[in-house]
N, C-alpha and C positions, 0 to 999 in steps of 0.2 A: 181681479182675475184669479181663478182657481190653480194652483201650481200646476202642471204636467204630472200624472202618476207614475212613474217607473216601478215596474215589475223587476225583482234581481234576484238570481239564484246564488243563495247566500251561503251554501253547504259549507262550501268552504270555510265560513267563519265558525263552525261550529267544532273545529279543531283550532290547537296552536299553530301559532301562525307559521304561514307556507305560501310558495310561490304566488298561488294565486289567491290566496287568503290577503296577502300584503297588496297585489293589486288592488284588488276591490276595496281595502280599506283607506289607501291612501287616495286614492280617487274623490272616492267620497267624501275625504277630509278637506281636499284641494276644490274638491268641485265649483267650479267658477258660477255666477249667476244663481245660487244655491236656491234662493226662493223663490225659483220659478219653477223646483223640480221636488216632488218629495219620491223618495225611493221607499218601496215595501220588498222587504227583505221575506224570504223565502225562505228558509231550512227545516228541514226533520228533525233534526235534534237543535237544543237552545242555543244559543250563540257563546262561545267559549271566553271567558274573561281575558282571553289576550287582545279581544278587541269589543273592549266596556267602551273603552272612549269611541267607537263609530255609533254604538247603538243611544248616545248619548245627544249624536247631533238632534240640532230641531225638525230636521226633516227627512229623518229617519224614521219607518215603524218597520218592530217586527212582527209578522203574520207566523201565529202559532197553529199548531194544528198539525195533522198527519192520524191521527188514531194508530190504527195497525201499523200501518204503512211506517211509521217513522221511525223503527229500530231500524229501515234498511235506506240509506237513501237514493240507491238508484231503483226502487218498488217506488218510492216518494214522490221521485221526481216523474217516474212515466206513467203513473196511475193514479195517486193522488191529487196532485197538481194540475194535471190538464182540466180535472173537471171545478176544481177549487177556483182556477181562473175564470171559470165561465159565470162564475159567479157576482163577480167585480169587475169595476168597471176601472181599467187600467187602460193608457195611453199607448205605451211598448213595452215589451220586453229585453231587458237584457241577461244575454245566454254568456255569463262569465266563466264559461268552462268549456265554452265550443261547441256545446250542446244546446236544442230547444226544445221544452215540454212538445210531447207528439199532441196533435189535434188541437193547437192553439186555434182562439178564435182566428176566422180570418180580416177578420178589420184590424185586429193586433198587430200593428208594427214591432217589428224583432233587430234587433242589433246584435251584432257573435262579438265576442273575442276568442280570436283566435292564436293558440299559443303552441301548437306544432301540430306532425304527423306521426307521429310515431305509429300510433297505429295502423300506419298504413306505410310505414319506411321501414319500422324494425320494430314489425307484432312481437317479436318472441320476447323480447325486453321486459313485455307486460305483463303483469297475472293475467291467467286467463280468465276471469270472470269480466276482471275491467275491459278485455278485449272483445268481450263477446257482448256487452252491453252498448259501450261507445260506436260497436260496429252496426248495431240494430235502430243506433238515433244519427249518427253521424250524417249520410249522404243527403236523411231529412233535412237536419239543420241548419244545413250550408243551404241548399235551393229552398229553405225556407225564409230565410233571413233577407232582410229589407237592407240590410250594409253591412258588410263582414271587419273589422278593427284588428290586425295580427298584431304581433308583438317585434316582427321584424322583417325587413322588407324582403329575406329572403323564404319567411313563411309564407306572408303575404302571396310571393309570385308561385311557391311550389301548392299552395290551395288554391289558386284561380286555375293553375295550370291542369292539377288534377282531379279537378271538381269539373270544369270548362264553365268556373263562373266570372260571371261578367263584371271585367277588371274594372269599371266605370264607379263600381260600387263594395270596392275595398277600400280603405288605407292602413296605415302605420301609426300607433303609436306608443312607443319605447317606453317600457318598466323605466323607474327612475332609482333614486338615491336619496335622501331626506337627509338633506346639511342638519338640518337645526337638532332632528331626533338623534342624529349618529354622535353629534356633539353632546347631548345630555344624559347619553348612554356611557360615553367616556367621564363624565364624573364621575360614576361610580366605579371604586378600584375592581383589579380583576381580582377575581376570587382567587384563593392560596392557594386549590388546586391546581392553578392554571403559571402560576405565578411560579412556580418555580420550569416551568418550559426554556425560561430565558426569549432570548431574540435573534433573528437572523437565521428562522428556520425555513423549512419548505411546507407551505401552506396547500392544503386542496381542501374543498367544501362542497358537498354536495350527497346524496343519499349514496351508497354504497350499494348500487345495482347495473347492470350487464352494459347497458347504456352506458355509462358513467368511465369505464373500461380500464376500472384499476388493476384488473391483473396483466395489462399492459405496463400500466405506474407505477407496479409492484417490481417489472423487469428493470422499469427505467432505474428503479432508485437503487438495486441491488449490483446493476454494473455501475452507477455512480459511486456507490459504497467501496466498490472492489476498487476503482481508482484515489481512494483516500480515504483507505480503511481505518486511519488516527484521528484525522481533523477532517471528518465527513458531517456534514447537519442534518440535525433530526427532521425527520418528514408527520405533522400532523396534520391526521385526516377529521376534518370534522361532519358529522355527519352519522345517520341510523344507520343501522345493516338494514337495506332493504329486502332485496328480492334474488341477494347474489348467491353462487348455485354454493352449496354447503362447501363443496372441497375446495373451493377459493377462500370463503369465512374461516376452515380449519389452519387453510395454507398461510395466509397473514397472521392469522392468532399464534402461528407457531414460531414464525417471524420477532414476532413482539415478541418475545418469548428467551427467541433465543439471543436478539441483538441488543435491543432493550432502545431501540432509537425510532420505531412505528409506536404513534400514540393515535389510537381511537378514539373521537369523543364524542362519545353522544348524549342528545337532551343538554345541550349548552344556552344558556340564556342570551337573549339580545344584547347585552353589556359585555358580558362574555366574548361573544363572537367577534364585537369590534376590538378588542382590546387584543385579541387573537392576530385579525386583520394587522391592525395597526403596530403589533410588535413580528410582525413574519419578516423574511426575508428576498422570497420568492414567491410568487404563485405558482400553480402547476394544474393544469385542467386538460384533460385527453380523451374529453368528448366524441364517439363515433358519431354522433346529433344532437343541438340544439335545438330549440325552438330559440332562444334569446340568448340568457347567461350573466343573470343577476350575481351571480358571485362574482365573475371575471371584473362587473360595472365596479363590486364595492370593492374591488382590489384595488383595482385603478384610483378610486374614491382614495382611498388610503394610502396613497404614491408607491403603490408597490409593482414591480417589473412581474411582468405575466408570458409565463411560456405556454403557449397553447397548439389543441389539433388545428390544423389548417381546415378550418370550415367556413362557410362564408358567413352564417350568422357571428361570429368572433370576430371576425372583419370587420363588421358592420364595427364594433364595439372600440377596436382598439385600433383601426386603421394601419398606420404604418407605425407607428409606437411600439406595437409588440414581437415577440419572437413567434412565430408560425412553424410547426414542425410537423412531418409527417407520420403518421400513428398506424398504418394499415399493415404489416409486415413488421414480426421479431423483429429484424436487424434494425427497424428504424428506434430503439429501445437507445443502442448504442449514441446515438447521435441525439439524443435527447440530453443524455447523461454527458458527453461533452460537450452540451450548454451549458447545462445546469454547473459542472465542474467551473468549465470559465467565467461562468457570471458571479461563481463564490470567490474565486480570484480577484475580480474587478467588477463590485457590484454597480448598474447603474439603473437610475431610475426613466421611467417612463415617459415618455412624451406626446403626451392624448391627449385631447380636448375633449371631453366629456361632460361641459356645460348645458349641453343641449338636453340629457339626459336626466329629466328633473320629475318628479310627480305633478307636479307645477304643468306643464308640457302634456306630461299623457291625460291629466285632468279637464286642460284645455281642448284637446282635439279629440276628447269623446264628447264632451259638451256640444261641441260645433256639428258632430256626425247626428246627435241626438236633435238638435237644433233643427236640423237639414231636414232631417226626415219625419220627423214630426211638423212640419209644417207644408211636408208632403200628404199628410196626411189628409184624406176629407174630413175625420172629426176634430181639425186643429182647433185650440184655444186661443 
């Protein structure tokens, strides 16, 4: 019997690896029942050497092509692609960025993952071009989609809620952690830049843009400073300057500058970043929105105590284990900084269970959704 063909929008691998770049890779790594599925990966541009080893599997191809179209990829994905499909003969599509080619056939079963709302809770966050494209495929490719897959159960219920799609044909399931890659990543030493940080600092990770809401983090860690202006801990942020407005970028840069205890770092390597992890002190993450919260999973991964904004996707993650603070209002700044003060006084570690949370797992329960509905299908195999 002929494997199942999956359609996968692989954009994502065509940069260094990122949130959803790591999904789709490690999925496909885990992917259970493997030879009864071959995936044809999708991208405008070639597939970027941070993930040689997916393009490796045996039941991997990639589908080259784009002409014009492929210096942009969202021209790729809504013009090239719809009619490149019509061409082959694929089982389903899977929409790995919450998006579907518009004018898919309609025999084509479609599967979403879905990974937030931002464009539709907090547009301004976004450049505008991303926000103007996602908003022109978006309402298509939810009522287009044969089963939606979010990344958290509190996504999951605010897309069924605000789409009014029919909850019967959502689930869950959860970004994971790779024990075995994070272990072979700590063999190699951290590099000498990093290496004289020391240990026992304040940890944040993540892109450096509006979302993300460090010039909140900026307040918190400045009245923590003031309370222990000798023996205060450095705060690094790891993570690009994204999209944040210039006079925040000048504001911290002047910071650093003048205290000498804010360290930037960006373009860090996967070895790098756990060793980062693994020697911090603290987390600190002050999120206005999640979709999920893959840094918060690897803090945890790495027994480190996590102070976060009180949202429910963070919940999901560290249950009653972590500290919850509230971020919406200046003065809640102050009361941050008298955690953070007292947990450097009396460090204690975390108490999570976060087994559940494996690529193992979310490999499993897209297999079964994939399963499900392809045997819905009238062209099943």
């Amino acid at each position: 019997v002929n494997p199942y063909a999956i359609g996968l929008d692989a954009r994502p691998l065509s940069t260094r690896m990122s949130g959803v770049g790591r999904l789709i890779g490690e999925t496909l790594k885990a992917f259970p029942n493997s030879n009864q599925y071959h995936f044809f990966l999708f991208s405008h541009l070639p597939i970027h050497s941070d993930h040689n080893e997916i393009i490796k599997l045996p039941n991997v191809t990639v589908v080259n092509g784009g002409g014009v179209f492929r210096w942009k990829g969202g021209l790729y994905f809504n013009f090239y692609l719809p009619i490149r499909l019509r061409f082959l003969s694929l089982d389903l599509f899977w929409g790995s960025q919450q998006v579907l080619p518009p004018l898919l056939p309609s025999k084509l079963k479609a599967v979403l993952t879905y990974c937030d709302l931002v464009l539709y809770l907090y547009p301004e966050t976004m450049r505008k071009l991303a926000r103007i494209q996602q908003r022109l495929v978006q309402s298509y490719s939810v009522h287009r989609a044969s089963f939606i897959l979010s990344i958290s159960k509190q996504t999951s219920e605010d897309m069924s809620n605000f789409f009014k799609f029919d909850k019967s044909k959502t689930g869950v399931s959860y970004p994971g952690v790779n024990h075995k890659e994070i272990l072979r990543l700590l063999e190699k030493p951290i590099s000498k830049r990093f290496a004289d940080l020391g240990e026992g600092y304040l940890l944040s990770v993540s892109t450096i843009e509006p979302r993300k809401n460090y010039p909140f983090l900026l307040e918190v860690y400045r009245a923590y400073r003031r309370m222990n202006p000798k023996d205060h801990k450095d705060w690094i942020i790891v993570g690009k300057i994204g999209w944040e407005t210039n006079e925040f970028i000048e504001e911290i840069r002047t910071e650093q500058s003048l205290y000498g205890d804010i360290h930037i770092l960006d373009s860090i390597g996967d070895s790098d970043l756990q060793h980062l992890y693994k020697n911090a002190g603290l987390f600190l993450f002050a999120s206005h929105y999640e979709g999920f919260g893959i840094p918060m999973l690897e803090a945890l991964y790495h027994g480190k105590y996590c102070m976060v904004s009180d949202i429910p996707t963070f919940r999901e993650i560290g249950k009653e284990g972590v500290t919850y603070l509230p971020f919406q209002k200046p003065e809640n700044a102050k009361e941050w900084a008298n955690e953070i003060y007292a947990f450097c006084k009396n460090p204690i570690k975390p108490k999570v269970d976060i087994s559940n949370f494996t690529w193992e797992n979310t490999a499993k329960i897209t297999e079964e959704v994939f399963s499900q509905i392809l045997l819905e299908s009238p062209n099943q195999k």
